[in-house]
C-alpha positions, 0 to 999 in steps of 0.5 A, a space after each residue: 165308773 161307766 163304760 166310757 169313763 174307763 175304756 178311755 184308759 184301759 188297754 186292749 190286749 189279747 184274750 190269750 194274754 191272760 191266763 185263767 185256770 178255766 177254759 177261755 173262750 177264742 175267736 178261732 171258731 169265728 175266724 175259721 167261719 170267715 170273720 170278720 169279712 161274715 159276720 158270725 152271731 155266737 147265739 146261747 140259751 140259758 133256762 132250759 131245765 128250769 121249772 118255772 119261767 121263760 127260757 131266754 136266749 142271747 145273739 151277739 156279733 162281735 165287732 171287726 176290730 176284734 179279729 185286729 192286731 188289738 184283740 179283745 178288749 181288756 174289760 171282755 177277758 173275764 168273760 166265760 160260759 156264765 155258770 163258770 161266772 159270779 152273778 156279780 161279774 156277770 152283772 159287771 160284764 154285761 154293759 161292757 159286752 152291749 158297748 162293744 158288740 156291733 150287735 146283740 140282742 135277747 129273745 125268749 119263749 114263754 112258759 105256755 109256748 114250752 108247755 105247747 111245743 117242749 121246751 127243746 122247741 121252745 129253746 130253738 124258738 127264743 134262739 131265733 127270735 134273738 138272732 131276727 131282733 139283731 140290729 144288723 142281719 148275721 151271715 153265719 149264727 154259731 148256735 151252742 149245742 148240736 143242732 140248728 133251729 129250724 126257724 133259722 134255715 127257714 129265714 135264710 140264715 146260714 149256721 154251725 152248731 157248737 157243743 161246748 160252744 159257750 165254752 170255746 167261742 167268745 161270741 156264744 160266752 158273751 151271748 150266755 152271759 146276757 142271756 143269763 142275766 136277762 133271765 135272772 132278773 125275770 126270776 128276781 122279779 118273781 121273788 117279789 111277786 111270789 114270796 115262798 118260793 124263793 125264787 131269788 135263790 134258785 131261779 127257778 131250778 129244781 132245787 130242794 127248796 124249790 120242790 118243797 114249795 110247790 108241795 106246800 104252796 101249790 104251783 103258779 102260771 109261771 110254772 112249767 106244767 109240763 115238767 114232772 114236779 109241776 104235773 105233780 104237784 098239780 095232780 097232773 100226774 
């Protein structure tokens, strides 16, 4: 059933109406930062220790009517920083979270820009591509972790880092979990281009199975040189 088939029966309730035994993400960061009369992008990356692919990064600016008397629609109180999700509720959450947001949007920093910058710098640089291809321009970007990107002080744009912040502020959670996805069906597609490597199952991280691959097989271009099992494996170390 699409989005707009069931939003027209479903109720609105909100976030704090359904309880959950893992920590709900609120709108009490935004509100505390002027929402909505600012328009806040919760802004998340999901790759970071991964030794293959890009990192990818999601900006979303949650709608006006969130902050109403109305609340949260009931197709959002599912969702979570993504590692606390299933892949297929986050695949079910990610239509109804494009539908409702005013805005979102995906950026990435490819695996050559994390060999050439690291890929703390990488992980800042796909942040702010994310927040500059939203279609409407935020006055705040709450940025998960500690630290703002450079790259958005020097676009003008005004920001609070959160740590936890996919964990507490639903606009970083809903930014999370399309980042996630976007990311995974990268590596979904590497599975397909690069069988062995099982790229399907771990999405790139360092897992075992991961590891044994790139001993027997080699490293690929999609591989991140500059992280320890990949300069091994390619005699770079």
């Amino acid at each position: 059933m699409s989005p707009d088939t069931k939003n027209a029966k479903k109720p609105i309730s909100k976030v704090s109406a359904k309880p959950s035994l893992r920590v709900s993400p609120t709108l009490l960061h935004e509100r505390e930062l002027g929402a909505p009369g600012q328009r806040i992008a919760g802004v998340d990356e999901v790759g970071r220790g991964c030794l293959a692919g890009p990192v990818v990064a999601g900006a979303v600016i949650l709608p006006e009517l969130f902050f109403e008397g109305s609340g949260v629609p009931a197709e959002l109180l599912e969702v979570r920083d993504s590692k606390l999700l299933s892949a297929e509720t986050r695949e079910r959450l990610v239509p109804w979270i494009q539908k409702y947001a005013l805005a979102w949007a995906i950026g990435e920093a490819s695996v050559e820009e994390i060999d050439e910058i690291n890929i703390y710098h990488a992980a800042h640089l796909a942040m702010v591509r994310a927040v500059k291809k939203l279609s409407v321009r935020p006055d705040i970007a709450l940025i998960d972790g500690n630290a703002l990107p450079k790259g958005l002080i020097e676009w003008g744009v005004k920001g609070r880092p959160l740590v936890k912040g996919d964990m507490k502020s639903l606009s970083i959670a809903c930014a999370s979990v399309l980042a996630k996805v976007h990311r995974d069906a990268i590596l979904d597609e590497y599975e397909s281009l690069y069988p062995g490597y099982g790229f399907g199952a771990h999405k790139g991280y360092s897992t075992p199975i991961h590891q044994r691959a790139l001993k027997s097989l080699g490293a690929l271009s999609v591989h991140r040189r500059s992280f320890g099992p990949v300069a091994e494996a390619l005699g770079l170390r």
